[in-house]
C-alpha positions as CSV (number, residue, x, y, z in Angstrom):
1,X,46.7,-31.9,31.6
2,X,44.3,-29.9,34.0
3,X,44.0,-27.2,31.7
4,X,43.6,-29.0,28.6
5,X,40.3,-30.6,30.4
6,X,39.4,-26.8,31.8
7,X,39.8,-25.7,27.8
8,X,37.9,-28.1,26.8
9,X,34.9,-27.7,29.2
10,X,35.0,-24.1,28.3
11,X,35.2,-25.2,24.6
12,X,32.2,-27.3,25.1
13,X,30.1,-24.3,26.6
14,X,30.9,-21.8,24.3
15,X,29.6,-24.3,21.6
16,X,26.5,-24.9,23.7
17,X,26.3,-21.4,23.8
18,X,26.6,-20.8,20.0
19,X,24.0,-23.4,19.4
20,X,21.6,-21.8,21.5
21,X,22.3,-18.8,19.5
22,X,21.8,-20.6,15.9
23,X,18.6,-21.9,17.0
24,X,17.3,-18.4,18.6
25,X,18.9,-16.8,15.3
26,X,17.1,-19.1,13.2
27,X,13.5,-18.9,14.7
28,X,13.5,-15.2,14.6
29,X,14.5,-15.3,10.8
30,X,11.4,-17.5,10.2
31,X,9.1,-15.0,12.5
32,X,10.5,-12.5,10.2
33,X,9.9,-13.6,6.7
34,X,6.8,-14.7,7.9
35,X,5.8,-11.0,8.8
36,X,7.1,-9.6,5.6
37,X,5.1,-12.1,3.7
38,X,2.1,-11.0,5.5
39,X,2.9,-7.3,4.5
40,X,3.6,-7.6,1.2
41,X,0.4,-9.2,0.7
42,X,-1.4,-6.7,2.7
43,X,0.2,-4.5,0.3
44,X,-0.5,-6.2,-2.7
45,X,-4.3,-6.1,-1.8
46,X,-4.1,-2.3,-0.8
47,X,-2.4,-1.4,-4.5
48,X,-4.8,-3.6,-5.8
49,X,-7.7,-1.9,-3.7
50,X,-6.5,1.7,-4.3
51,X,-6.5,0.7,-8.6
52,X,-10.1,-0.5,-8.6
53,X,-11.0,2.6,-6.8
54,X,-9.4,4.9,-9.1
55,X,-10.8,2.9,-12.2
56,X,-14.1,3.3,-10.6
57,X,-13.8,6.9,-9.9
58,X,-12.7,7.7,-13.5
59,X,-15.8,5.6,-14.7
60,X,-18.5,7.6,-12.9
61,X,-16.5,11.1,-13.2
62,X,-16.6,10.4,-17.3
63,X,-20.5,9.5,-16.7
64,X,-21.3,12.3,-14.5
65,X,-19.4,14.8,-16.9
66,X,-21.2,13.2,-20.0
67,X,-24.7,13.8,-18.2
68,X,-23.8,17.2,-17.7
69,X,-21.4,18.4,-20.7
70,X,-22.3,16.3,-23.7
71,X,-20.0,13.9,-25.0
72,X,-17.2,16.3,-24.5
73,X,-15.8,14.9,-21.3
74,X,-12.3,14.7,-22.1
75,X,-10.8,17.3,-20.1
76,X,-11.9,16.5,-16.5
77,X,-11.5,12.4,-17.3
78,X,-7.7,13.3,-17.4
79,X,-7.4,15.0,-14.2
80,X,-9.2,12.4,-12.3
């Protein structure tokens, strides 16, 4: 009977134990899809960023190139 009771104290740690675990498991999943959510919103805005500034570079290239060459602007639009 002695070790039965000395099996099921160690039983009972070892659940305490895993508990502990879950719970320390758990709040680090939560820190982590917390962080990803703040960096794929940070990237979001970046792609978002980096689009308007191509859309603005290609605007004033095509005016710059339309001051300079005419209406004939076509080429250099494309590379930018």
């Amino acid at each position: 009977m002695g070790n039965e009771i000395a099996k099921r104290i160690e039983l009972e740690k070892r659940e305490k134990m895993l508990h502990e675990r879950l719970a320390n498991d758990t709040k680090r999943l939560q820190s982590a899809k917390a962080h990803l959510k703040t960096c794929e919103e940070a990237l979001e805005h970046t792609l978002m960023e980096l689009h308007e500034v191509k859309q603005e570079k290609k605007a004033i290239t095509g005016l710059l190139e339309s001051m300079w060459n005419g209406g004939n602007a076509e080429g250099s639009l494309k590379r930018a």
